[in-house]
C-alpha positions as CSV (number, residue, x, y, z in Angstrom):
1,X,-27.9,1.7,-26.5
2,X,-29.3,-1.9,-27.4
3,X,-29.8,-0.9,-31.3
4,X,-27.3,-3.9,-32.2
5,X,-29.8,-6.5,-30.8
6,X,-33.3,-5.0,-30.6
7,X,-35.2,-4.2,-33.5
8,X,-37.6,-1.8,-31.0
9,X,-36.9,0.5,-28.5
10,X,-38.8,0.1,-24.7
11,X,-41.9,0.8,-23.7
12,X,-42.8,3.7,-21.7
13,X,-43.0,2.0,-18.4
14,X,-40.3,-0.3,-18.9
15,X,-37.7,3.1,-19.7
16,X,-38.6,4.5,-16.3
17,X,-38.7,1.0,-14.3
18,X,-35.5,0.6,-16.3
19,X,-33.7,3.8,-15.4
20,X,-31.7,4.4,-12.3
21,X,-30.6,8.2,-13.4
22,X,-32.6,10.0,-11.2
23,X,-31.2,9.1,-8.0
24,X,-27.1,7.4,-9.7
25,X,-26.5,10.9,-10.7
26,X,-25.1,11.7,-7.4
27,X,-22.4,9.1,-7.8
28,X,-21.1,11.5,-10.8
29,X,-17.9,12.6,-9.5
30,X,-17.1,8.7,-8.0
31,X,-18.4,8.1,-12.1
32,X,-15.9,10.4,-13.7
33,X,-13.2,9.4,-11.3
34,X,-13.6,5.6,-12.6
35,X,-13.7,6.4,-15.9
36,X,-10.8,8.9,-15.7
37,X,-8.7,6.1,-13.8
38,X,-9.3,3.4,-16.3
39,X,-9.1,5.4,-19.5
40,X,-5.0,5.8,-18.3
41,X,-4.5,2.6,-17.5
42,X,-5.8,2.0,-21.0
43,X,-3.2,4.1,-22.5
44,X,-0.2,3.0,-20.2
45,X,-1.2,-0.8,-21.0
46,X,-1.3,0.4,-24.9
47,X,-4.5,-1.0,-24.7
48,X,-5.8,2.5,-26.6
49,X,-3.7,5.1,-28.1
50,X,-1.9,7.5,-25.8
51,X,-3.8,10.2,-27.8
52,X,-7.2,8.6,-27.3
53,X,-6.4,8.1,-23.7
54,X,-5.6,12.0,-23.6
55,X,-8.4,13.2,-25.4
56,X,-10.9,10.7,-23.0
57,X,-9.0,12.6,-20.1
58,X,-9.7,15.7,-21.2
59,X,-13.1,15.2,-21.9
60,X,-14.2,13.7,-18.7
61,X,-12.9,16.6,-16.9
62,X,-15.3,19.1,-19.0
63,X,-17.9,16.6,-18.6
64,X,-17.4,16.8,-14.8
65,X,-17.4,20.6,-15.2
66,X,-20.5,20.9,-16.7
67,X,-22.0,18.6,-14.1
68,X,-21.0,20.8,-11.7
69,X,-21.7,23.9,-13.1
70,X,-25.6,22.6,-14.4
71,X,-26.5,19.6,-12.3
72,X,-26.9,16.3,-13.7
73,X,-30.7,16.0,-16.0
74,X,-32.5,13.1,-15.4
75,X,-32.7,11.8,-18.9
76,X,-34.4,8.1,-18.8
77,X,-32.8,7.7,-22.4
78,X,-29.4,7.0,-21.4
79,X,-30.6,4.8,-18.1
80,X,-27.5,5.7,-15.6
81,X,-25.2,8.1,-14.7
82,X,-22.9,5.9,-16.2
83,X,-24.1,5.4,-20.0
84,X,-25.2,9.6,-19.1
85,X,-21.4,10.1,-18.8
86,X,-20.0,8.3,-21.7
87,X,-22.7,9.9,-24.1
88,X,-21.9,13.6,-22.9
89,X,-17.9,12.1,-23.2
90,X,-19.2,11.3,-26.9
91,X,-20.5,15.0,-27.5
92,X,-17.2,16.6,-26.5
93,X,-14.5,14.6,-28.2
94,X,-16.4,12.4,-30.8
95,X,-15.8,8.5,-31.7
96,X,-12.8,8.0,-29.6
97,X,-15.8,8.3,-26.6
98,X,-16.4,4.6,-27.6
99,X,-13.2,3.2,-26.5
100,X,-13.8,4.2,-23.0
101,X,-15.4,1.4,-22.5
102,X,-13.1,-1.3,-23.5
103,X,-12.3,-3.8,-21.2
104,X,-14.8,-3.0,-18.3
105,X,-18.9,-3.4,-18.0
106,X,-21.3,-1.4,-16.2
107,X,-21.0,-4.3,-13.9
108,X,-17.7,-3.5,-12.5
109,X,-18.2,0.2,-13.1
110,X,-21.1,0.4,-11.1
111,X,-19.5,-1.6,-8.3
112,X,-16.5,1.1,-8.1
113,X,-19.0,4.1,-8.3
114,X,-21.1,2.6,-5.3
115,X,-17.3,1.8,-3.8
116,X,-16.1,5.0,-3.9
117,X,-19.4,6.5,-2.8
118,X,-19.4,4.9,0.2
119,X,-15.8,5.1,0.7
120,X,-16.7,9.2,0.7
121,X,-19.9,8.9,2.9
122,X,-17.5,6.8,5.4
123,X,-15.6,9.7,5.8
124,X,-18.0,12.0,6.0
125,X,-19.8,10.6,9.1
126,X,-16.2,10.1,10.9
127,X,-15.7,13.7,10.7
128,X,-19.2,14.5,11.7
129,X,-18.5,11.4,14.9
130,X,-15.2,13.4,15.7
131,X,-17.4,17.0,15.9
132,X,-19.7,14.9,18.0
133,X,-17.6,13.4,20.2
134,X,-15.8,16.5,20.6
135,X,-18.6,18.5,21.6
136,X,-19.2,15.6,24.2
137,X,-15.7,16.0,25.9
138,X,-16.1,19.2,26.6
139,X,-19.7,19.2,28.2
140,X,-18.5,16.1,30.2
141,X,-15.0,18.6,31.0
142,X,-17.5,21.3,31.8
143,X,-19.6,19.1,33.7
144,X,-17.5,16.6,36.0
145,X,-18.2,17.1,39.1
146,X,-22.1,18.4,38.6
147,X,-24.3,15.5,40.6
148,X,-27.2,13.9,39.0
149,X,-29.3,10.6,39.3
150,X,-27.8,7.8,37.9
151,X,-31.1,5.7,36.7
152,X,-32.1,2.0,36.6
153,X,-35.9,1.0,35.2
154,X,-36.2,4.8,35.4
155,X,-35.7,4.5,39.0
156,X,-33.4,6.8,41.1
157,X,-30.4,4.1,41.5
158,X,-27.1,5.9,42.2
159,X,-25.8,9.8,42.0
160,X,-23.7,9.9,39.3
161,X,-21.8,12.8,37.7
162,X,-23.7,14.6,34.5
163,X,-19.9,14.6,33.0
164,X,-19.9,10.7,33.4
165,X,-23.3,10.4,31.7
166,X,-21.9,12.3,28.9
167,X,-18.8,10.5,28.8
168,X,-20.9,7.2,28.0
169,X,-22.3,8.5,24.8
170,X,-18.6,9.0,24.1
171,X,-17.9,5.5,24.2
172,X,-20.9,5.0,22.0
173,X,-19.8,7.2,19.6
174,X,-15.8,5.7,19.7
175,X,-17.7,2.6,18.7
176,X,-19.2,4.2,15.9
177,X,-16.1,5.4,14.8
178,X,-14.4,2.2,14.8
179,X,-17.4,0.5,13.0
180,X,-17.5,2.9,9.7
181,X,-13.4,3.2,10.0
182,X,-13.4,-1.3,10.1
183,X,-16.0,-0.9,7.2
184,X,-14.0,1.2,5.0
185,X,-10.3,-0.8,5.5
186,X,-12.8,-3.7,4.5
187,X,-14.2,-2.6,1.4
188,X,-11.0,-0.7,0.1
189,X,-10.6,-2.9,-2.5
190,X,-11.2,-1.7,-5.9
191,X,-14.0,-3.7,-8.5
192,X,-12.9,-2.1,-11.6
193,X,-11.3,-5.0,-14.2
194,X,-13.9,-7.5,-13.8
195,X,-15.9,-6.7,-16.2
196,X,-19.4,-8.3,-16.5
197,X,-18.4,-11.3,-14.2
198,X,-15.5,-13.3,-15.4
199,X,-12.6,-10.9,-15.6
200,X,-11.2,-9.8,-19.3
201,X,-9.3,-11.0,-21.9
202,X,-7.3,-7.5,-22.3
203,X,-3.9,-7.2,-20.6
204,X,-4.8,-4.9,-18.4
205,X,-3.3,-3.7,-14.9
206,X,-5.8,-3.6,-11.8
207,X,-3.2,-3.0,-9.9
208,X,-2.5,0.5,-11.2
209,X,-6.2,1.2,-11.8
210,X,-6.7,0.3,-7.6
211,X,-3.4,2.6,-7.0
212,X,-5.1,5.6,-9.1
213,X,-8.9,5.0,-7.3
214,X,-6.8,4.9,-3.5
215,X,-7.7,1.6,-3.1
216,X,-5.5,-1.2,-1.6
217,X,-5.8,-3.4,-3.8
218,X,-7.6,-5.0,-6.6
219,X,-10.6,-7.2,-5.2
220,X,-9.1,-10.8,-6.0
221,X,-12.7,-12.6,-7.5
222,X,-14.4,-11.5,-11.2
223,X,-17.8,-13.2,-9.3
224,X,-17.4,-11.6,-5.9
225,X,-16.4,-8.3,-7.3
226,X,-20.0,-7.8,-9.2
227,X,-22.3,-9.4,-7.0
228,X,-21.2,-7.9,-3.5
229,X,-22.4,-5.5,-1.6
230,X,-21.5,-6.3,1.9
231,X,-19.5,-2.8,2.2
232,X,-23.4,-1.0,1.5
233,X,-24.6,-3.6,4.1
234,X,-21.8,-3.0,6.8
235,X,-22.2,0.7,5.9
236,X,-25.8,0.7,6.9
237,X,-25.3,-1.6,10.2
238,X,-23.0,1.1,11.2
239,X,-25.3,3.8,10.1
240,X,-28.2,1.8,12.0
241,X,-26.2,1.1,15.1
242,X,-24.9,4.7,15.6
243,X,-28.4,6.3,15.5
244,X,-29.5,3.9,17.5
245,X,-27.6,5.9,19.9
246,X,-28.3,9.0,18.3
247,X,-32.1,8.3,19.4
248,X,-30.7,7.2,23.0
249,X,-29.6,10.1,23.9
250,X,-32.3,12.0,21.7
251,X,-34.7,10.6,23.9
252,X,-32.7,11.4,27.1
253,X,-33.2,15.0,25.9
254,X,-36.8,14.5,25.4
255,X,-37.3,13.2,28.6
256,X,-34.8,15.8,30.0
257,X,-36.5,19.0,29.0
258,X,-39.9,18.1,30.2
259,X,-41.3,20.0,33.1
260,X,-41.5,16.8,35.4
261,X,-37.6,16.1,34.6
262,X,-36.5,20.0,34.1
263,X,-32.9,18.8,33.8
264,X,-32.1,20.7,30.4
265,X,-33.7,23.7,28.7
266,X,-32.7,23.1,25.0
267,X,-32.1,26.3,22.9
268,X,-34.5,28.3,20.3
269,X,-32.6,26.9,17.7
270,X,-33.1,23.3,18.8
271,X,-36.5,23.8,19.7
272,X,-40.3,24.0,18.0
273,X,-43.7,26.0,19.4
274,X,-47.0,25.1,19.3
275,X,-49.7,26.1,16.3
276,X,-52.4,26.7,19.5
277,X,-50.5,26.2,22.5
278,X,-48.1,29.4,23.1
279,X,-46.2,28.2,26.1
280,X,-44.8,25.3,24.3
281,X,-41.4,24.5,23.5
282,X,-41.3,20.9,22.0
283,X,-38.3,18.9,21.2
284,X,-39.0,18.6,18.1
285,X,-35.2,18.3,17.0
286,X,-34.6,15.4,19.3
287,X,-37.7,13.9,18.2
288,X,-36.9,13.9,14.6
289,X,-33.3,12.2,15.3
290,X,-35.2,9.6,17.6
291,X,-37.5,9.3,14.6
292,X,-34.9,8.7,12.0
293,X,-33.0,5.7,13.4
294,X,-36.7,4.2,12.5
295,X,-36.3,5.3,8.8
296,X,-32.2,4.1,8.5
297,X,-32.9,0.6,10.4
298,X,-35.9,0.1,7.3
299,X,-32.7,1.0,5.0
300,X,-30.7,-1.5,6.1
301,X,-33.3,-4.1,6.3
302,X,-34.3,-2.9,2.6
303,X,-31.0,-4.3,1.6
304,X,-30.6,-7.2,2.9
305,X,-34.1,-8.2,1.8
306,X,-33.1,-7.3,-1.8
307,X,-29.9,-9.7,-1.3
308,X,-30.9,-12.3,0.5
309,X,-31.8,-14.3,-2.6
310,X,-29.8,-13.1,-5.3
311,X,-27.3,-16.3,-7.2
312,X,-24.2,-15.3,-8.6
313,X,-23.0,-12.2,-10.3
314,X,-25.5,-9.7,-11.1
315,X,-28.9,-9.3,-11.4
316,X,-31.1,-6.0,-12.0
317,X,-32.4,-6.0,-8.1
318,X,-29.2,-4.6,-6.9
319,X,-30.3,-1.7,-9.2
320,X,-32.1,-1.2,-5.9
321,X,-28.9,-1.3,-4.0
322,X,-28.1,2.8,-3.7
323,X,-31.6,4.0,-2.8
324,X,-31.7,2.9,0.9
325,X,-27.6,3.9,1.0
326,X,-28.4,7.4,-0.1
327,X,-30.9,7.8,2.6
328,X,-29.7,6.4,5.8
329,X,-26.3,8.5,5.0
330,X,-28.7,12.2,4.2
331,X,-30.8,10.8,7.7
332,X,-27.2,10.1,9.8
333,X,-26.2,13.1,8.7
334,X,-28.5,15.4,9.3
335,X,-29.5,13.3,12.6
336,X,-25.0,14.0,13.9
337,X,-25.8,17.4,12.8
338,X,-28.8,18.1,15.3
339,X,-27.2,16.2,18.7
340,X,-24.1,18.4,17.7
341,X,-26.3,21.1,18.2
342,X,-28.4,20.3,20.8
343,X,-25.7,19.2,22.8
344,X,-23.7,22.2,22.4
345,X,-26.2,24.9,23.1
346,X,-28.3,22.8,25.9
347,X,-28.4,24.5,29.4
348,X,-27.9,22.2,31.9
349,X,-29.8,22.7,34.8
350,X,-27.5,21.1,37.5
351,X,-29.3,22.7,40.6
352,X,-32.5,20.7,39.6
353,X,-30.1,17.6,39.1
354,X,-29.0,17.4,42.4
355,X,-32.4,18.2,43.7
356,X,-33.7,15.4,42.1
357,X,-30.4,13.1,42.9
358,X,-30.5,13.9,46.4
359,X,-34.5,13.2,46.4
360,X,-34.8,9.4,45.6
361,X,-32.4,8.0,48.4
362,X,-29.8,7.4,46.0
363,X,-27.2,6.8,48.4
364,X,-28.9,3.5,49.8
365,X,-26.0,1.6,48.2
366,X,-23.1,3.7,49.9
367,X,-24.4,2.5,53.3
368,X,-24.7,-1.3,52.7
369,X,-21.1,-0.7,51.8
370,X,-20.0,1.2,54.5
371,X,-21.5,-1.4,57.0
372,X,-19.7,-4.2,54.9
373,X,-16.0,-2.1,55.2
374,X,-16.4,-0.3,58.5
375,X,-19.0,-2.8,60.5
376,X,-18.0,-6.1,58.7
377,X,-21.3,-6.9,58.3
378,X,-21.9,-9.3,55.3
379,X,-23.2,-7.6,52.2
380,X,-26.5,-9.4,51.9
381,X,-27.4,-8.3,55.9
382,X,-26.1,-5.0,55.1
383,X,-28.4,-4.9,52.1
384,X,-31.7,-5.5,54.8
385,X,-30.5,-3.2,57.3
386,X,-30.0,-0.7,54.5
387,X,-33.7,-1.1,52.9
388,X,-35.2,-0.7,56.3
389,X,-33.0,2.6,57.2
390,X,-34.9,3.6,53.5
391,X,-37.8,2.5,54.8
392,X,-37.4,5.0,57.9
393,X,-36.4,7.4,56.1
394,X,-39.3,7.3,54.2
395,X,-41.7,7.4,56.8
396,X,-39.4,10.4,58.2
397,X,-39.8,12.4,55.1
398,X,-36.2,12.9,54.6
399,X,-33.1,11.8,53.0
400,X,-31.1,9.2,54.1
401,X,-28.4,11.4,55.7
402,X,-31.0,13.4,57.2
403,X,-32.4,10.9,59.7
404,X,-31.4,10.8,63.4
405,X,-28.3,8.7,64.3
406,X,-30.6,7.4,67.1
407,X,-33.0,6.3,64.4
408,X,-30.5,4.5,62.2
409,X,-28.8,2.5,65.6
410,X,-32.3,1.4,66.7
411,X,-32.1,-0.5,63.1
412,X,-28.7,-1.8,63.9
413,X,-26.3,-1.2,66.8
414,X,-22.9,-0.8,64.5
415,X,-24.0,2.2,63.0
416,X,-21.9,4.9,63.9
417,X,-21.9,8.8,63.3
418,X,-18.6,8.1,60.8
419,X,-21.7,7.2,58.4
420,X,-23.1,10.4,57.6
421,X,-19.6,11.1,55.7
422,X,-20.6,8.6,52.8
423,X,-24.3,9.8,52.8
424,X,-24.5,12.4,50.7
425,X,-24.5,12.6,47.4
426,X,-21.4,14.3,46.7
427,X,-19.3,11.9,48.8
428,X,-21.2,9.0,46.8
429,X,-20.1,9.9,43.7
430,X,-16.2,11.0,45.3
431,X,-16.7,7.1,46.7
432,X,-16.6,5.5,42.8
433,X,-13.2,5.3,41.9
434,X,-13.2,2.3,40.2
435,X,-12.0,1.9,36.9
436,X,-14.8,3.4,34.9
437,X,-16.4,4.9,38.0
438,X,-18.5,8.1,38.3
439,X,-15.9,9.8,40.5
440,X,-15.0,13.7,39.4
441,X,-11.3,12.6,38.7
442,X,-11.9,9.6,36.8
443,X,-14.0,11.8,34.7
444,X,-11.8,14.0,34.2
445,X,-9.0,10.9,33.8
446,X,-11.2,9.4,30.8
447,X,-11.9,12.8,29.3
448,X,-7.8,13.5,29.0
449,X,-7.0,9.7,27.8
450,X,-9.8,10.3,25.2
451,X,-8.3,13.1,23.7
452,X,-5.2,11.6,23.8
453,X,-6.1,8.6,21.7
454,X,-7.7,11.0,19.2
455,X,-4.7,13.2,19.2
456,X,-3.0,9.9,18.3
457,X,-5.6,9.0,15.4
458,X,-4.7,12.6,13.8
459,X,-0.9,12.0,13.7
């Protein structure tokens, strides 16, 4: 490739330090679609002949063929997928291979391959986010009325619903969605035209060549347009903030399906033995997802260390640029994958749920509030009467709406027996009506207006 200026070829080292191949090569089809969409607006601009331009068509479509068909070699000679292409291009239609070329670098090419690339893994995690969230919905559907401990510090706090748990990670995962989707309108903006860094002095059209890539529009600096990679860097604070919550609710499962917890047996398929222990049955799934949002964070940082320093337009470190990309989109995916799964196939143990809810005098709160609307007590002295009706109950051995109406008036006088109808658990969680509150019908509520808006997103 350098035979015009250097007398010698590389050394060993420097070829493989040099070569990107081995892990470019899965940008091929993002590769052949550049070079496909530039080689006709080379022809329509009359920049090369229209039989050139046809011939260069042609051949990058048998080139992608044989990609397909016999996987992409690894040959450290040709450096990229991109030099890789044009010398296959070469082998199939002969000297008019070298015109490809004109009026673009590897600079700008590069830049649309990565563009494209993550334009495609964009999509991919939305669909795998919509499969997620669906899955969601209809656990929380399935689920809306089925009590459970609502935790603070890991505490017993309030009974909540397991359908309103569920329906949180949904919000997490709308945010997701929103992140990647604002990520891809962002970097829809097509590179190709550039060239190395100041643009070209061919007439050429980067309008058409955005129009035939589905981009926008053309990116509007030559500088900018080589040297960014803020769409890789949003990509992978999306990626890094959505298995973030991945390993939230990974962990929730952990903790779930222990014996102490028992709140969810997860299935065979989600679910690892023991080498010496035979009774096990070991998250191992969840723990691997949990695990992973480790290993994408380290991508993103991996970037952003690599551009932190760089001047204007391109230097060989953003070489390094697709390596921590590639594996924080196989990790995400296979990460969505798994809480699909688990998710899905988890049994739900709700009878231990609302043992466990109706165990940890979780309904504390729903008495200071009934002495605040029924007794007009002020919240803060309804808050001490409350702690030491806990307090009795505690020394009772029973729940809160267990204990002797006798009992609870020697604590304060304006107790009445209308009390007990707020005590229990299932009248605590009826209580929340709020916006955004645990209450069965708001659950239900948020789990139709969810579907809704998605239903809304598809048309």
């Amino acid at each position: 490739m350098w035979g015009g200026r250097f007398a010698e070829g590389p050394a060993a080292v420097m070829r493989e330090i040099n070569a990107s191949i081995p892990f470019d090569k899965r940008m091929w089809r993002q590769d052949v679609a550049g070079s496909r969409a530039h080689a006709a607006m080379l022809g329509a601009q009359g920049i090369v002949s229209a039989g050139d331009a046809a011939a260069i068509d042609a051949g990058l479509a048998q080139v992608a063929e044989r990609y397909a068909a016999e996987g992409v070699p690894d040959d450290l000679a040709m450096e990229d997928i991109h030099m890789l292409s044009e010398a296959r291009l070469g082998e199939v239609i002969g000297g008019a291979a070298g015109r490809l070329h004109t009026a673009r670098s590897r600079n700008d090419q590069v830049a649309t391959d990565f563009r494209l690339w993550v334009r495609d893994a964009t999509d991919q995690v939305v669909e795998a986010l919509d499969r997620l969230d669906d899955t969601l919905l209809a656990r929380a559907e399935e689920h809306a009325a089925s009590v459970m401990p609502g935790f603070t510090h890991l505490q017993s706090a309030q009974p909540v619903t397991l359908g309103h748990h569920l329906m949180a990670y949904h919000e997490m995962v709308r945010r997701d969605r929103s992140r990647f989707t604002d990520n891809r309108a962002r970097a829809n903006l097509c590179p190709l035209g550039a060239a190395a860094l100041a643009g070209t002095g061919f007439a050429i059209d980067r309008d058409a060549t955005a129009r035939g890539l589905g981009f926008d529009a053309p990116t509007r600096n030559s500088l900018d347009s080589v040297s960014d990679r803020d769409f890789a860097l949003d990509y992978l604070m999306a990626a890094s903030q959505c298995a973030l919550h991945l390993s939230r609710l990974a962990e929730e499962f952990v903790l779930w399906a222990s014996q102490p917890f028992a709140f969810v047996a997860l299935s065979d398929q989600w679910s690892t033995g023991s080498s010496i222990m035979p009774q096990k049955r070991n998250p191992d799934a969840a723990e691997l997802v949990r695990g992973h949002s480790g290993r994408i964070t380290g991508c993103l940082v991996s970037l952003m260390v690599t551009m932190k320093g760089l001047p204007l337009a391109y230097s060989k470190d953003m070489q390094d640029d697709k390596p921590p990309v590639f594996e924080a989109h196989d990790l995400l995916a296979l990460s969505l994958a798994a809480m699909t799964g688990m998710v899905e196939s988890a049994t739900f143990r709700t009878e231990r749920m609302r043992q466990v809810a109706e165990s940890g005098f979780a309904t504390a709160t729903d008495l200071a509030d009934w002495l605040v609307r029924e007794a007009d007590v002020p919240f803060r002295e309804a808050h001490h009467i409350t702690g030491r009706a806990v307090a009795r109950a505690e020394a009772l051995g029973c729940t809160l709406d267990r204990v002797p109406l006798p009992e609870l008036q020697a604590i304060d006088a304006r107790i009445t027996d209308a009390v007990y109808d707020v005590l229990s658990v299932d009248a605590s969680v009826a209580s929340r009506r709020s916006f955004g509150g645990t209450a069965p019908d708001n659950v239900r509520a948020a789990i139709a207006a969810a579907r809704a808006e998605r239903a809304g997103e598809v048309a």
